[in-house]
C-alpha positions as CSV (number, residue, x, y, z in Angstrom):
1,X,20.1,95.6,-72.3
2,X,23.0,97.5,-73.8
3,X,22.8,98.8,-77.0
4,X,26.3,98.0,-77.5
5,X,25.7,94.1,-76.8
6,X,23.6,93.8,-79.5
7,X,26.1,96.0,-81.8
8,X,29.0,93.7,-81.1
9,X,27.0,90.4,-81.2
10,X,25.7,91.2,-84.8
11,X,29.6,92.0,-85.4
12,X,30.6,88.6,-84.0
13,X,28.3,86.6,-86.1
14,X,29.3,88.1,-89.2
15,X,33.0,87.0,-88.7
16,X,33.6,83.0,-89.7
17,X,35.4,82.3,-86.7
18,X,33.3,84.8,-84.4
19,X,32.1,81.9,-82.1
20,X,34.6,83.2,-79.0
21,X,34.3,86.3,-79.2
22,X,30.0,85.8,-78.9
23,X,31.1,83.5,-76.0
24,X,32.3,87.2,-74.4
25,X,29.2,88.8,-75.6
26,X,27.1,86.4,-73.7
27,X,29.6,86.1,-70.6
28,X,29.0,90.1,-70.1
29,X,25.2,89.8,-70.6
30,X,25.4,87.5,-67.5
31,X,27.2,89.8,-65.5
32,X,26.4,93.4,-66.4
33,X,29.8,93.9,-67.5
34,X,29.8,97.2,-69.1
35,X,33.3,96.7,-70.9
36,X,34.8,93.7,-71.9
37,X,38.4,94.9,-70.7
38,X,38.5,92.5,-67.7
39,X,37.4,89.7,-69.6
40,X,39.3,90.0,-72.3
41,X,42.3,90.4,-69.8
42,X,41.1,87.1,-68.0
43,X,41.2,85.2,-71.3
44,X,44.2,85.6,-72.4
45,X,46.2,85.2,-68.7
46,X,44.2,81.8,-69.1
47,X,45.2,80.8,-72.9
48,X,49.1,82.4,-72.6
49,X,50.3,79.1,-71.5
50,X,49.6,77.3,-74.7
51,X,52.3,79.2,-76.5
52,X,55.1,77.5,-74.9
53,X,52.9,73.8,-74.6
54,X,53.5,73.4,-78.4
55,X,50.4,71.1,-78.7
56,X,50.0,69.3,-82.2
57,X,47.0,67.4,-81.9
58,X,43.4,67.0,-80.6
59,X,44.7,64.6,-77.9
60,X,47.2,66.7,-76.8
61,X,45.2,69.9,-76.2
62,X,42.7,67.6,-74.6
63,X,45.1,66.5,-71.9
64,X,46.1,70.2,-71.8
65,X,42.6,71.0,-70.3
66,X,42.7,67.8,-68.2
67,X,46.0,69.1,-66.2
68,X,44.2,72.5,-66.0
69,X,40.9,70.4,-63.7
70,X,38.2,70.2,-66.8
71,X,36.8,67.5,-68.0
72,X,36.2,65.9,-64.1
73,X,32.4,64.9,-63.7
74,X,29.6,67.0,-61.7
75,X,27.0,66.6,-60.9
76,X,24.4,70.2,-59.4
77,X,22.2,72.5,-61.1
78,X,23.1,74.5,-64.2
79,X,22.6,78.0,-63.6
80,X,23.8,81.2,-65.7
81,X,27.5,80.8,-64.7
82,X,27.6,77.6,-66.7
83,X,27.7,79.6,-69.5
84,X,29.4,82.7,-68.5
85,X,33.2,81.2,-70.1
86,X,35.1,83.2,-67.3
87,X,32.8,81.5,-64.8
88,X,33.6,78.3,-66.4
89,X,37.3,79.1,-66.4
90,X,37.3,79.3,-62.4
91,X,34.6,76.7,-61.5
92,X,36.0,74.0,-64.2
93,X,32.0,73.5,-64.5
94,X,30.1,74.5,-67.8
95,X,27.5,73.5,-70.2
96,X,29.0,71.5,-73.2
97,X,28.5,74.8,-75.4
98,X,30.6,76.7,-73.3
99,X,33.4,74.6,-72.7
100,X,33.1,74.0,-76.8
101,X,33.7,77.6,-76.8
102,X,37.2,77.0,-75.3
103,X,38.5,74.6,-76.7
104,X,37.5,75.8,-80.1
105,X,39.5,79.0,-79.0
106,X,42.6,77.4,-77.5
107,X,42.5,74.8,-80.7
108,X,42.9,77.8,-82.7
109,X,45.3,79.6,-80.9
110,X,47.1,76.3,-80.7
111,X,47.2,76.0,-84.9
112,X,44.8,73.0,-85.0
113,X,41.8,73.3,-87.4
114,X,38.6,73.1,-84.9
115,X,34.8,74.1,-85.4
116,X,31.8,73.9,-83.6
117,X,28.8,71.2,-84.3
118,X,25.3,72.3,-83.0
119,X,24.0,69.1,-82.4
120,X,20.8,68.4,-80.4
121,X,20.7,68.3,-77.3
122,X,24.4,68.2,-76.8
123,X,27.0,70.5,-78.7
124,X,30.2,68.9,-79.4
125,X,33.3,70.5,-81.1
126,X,35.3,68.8,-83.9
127,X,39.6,69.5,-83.6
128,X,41.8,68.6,-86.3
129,X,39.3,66.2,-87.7
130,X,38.5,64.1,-84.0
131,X,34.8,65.3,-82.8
132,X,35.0,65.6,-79.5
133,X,32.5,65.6,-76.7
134,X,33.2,68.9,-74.6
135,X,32.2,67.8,-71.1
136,X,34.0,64.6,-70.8
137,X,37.2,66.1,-73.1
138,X,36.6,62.9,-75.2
139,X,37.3,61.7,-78.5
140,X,33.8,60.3,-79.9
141,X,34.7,56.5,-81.5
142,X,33.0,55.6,-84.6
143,X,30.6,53.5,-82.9
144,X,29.3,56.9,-81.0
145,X,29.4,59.0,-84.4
146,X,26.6,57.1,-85.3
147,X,24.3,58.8,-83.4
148,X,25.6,61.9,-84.8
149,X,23.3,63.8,-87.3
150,X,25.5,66.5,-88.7
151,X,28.8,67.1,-88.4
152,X,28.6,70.2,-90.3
153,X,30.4,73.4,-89.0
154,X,28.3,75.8,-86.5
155,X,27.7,78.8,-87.7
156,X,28.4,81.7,-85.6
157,X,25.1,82.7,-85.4
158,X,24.1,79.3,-84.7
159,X,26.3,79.8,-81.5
160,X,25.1,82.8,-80.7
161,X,20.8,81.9,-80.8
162,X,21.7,78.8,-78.8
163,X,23.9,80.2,-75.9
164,X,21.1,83.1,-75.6
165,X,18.2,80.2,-75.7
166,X,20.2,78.6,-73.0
167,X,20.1,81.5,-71.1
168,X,16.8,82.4,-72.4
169,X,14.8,79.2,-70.9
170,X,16.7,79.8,-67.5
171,X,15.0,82.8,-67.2
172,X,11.7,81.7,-68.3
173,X,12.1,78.8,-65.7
174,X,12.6,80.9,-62.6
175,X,9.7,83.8,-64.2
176,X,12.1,86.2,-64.6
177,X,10.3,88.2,-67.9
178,X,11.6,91.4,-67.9
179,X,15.2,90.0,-67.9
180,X,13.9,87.2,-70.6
181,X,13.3,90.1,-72.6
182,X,16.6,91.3,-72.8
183,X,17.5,88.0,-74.5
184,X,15.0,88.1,-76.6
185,X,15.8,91.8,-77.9
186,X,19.4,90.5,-78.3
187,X,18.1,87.6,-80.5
188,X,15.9,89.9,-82.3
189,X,18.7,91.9,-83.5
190,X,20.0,88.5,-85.3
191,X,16.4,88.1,-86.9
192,X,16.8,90.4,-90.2
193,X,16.0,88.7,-93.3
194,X,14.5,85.4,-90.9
195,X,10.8,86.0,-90.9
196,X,10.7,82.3,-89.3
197,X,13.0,83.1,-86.7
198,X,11.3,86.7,-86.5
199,X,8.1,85.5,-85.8
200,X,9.0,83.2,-83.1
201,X,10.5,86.1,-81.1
202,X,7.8,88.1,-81.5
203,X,5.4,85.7,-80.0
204,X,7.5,85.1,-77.4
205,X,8.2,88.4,-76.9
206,X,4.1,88.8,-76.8
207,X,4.3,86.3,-73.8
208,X,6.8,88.1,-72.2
209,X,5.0,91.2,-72.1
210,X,1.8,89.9,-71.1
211,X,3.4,88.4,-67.8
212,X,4.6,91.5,-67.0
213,X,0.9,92.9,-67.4
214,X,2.3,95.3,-70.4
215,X,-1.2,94.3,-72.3
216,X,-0.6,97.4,-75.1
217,X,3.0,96.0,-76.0
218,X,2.1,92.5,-75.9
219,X,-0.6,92.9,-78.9
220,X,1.7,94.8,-80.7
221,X,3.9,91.8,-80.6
222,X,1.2,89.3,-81.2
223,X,0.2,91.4,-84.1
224,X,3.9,91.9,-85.6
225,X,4.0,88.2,-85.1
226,X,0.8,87.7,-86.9
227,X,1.6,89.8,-89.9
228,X,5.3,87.9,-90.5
229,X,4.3,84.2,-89.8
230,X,2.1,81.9,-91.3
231,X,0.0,79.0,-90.8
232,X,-0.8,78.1,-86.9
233,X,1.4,80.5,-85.5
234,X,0.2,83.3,-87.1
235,X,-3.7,82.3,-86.0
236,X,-2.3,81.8,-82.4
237,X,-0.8,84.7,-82.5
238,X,-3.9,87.3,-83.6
239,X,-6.3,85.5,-81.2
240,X,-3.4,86.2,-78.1
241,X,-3.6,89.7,-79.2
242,X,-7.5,89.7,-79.9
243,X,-8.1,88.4,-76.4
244,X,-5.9,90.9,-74.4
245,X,-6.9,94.1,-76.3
246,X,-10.0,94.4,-73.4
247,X,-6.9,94.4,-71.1
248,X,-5.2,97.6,-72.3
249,X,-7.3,99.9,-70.7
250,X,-6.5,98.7,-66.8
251,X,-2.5,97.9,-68.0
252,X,0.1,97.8,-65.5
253,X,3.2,99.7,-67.0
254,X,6.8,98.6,-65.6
């Protein structure tokens, strides 16, 4: 993985209204993307047309994104491209945290107040006070609110852990480690001054390696892991690293 990623995601998540721009940091960790020139360039051909739409309200930018094919329902497999935001542009399909990701960013270009709200299971976006549910481009009626925990504004860095987990458990579903790994060395890098979040990645970075049969980095992991976390995790984590140590003579380096 790119050194650079990681450089401009922990630049993204320091800025209070970073969320798009770690959209674009994810979309080129799908696709290799070495620059961001032809995204960036793709973004704004597909936001330009809101200068002259003059939209004043949630329900207005909402229709905005009807007339351009969102909001229709599908139903397939979600793969990477559901959250690759220029993939999503194209196909009209997308995860609700990517399509939250632009309408937050047309709501702002558009002059409205908008902000992301990580809740579980379903991330929904509120615009000029109206929470709305990205997938169905609806406005959530009090009745619906209910079920809503928190309506409290995602942080960048909430963004960014949750698009990369997304991505992350894809990868772990079809056994793809090494490039798991990747995703998990970009999380890392959002780790400092987490030890909970630390520790977590470390274990799973332990896991990662030990599929891969890299015995000698996966204790190291486990043991990093053991050192920061506490309670059951860190007892897991020393007896995953205790029980591959006999391995490390007969590893398999990739």
């Amino acid at each position: 993985m790119s050194n650079s990623l990681s450089v401009e995601l922990s630049r993204a998540v320091t800025d209070p209204e970073g969320e798009f721009d770690v959209a674009l940091v994810v979309s080129r960790v799908i696709t290799g993307a070495e620059s961001g020139d032809k995204l960036d360039e793709a973004m704004e051909r597909f936001f330009a047309p809101l200068g002259e739409a003059g939209i004043l309200s949630a329900g207005a930018l909402l229709d905005w994104f009807r007339g351009q094919g969102f909001g229709a329902s599908r139903d397939g497999v979600v793969d990477e491209s559901h959250s690759d935001v220029s993939a999503v542009i194209e196909s009209k399909e997308g995860i609700p945290i990517s399509m939250a990701m632009l309408l937050l960013e047309a709501a702002r270009r558009s002059g409205l107040d908008a902000f992301g709200i990580n809740f579980p299971g379903h991330f929904l976006v509120s615009i000029a006070g109206e929470t709305i549910d990205p997938l169905g481009l609806n406005v959530l009626k009090t009745k619906d609110l209910e079920q809503v925990h928190t309506t409290d504004p995602a942080k960048p860095k909430d963004v960014a852990l949750r698009m990369l987990n997304n991505l992350k458990a894809l990868r772990f579903n079809a056994r793809m480690w090494v490039e798991a790994l990747d995703i998990v060395d970009l999380q890392m890098a959002l780790s400092e001054g987490e030890p909970e979040l630390e520790s977590a990645l470390c274990y799973e970075r332990g896991e990662l390696w030990r599929n891969v049969g890299a015995f000698a980095a996966a204790v190291e992991s486990f043991r990093r892991c053991a050192e920061i976390a506490s309670g059951e995790l860190a007892n897991k984590a020393m007896q995953a690293a205790e029980s591959l140590d006999k391995y490390q003579s007969d590893e398999i380096f990739h």
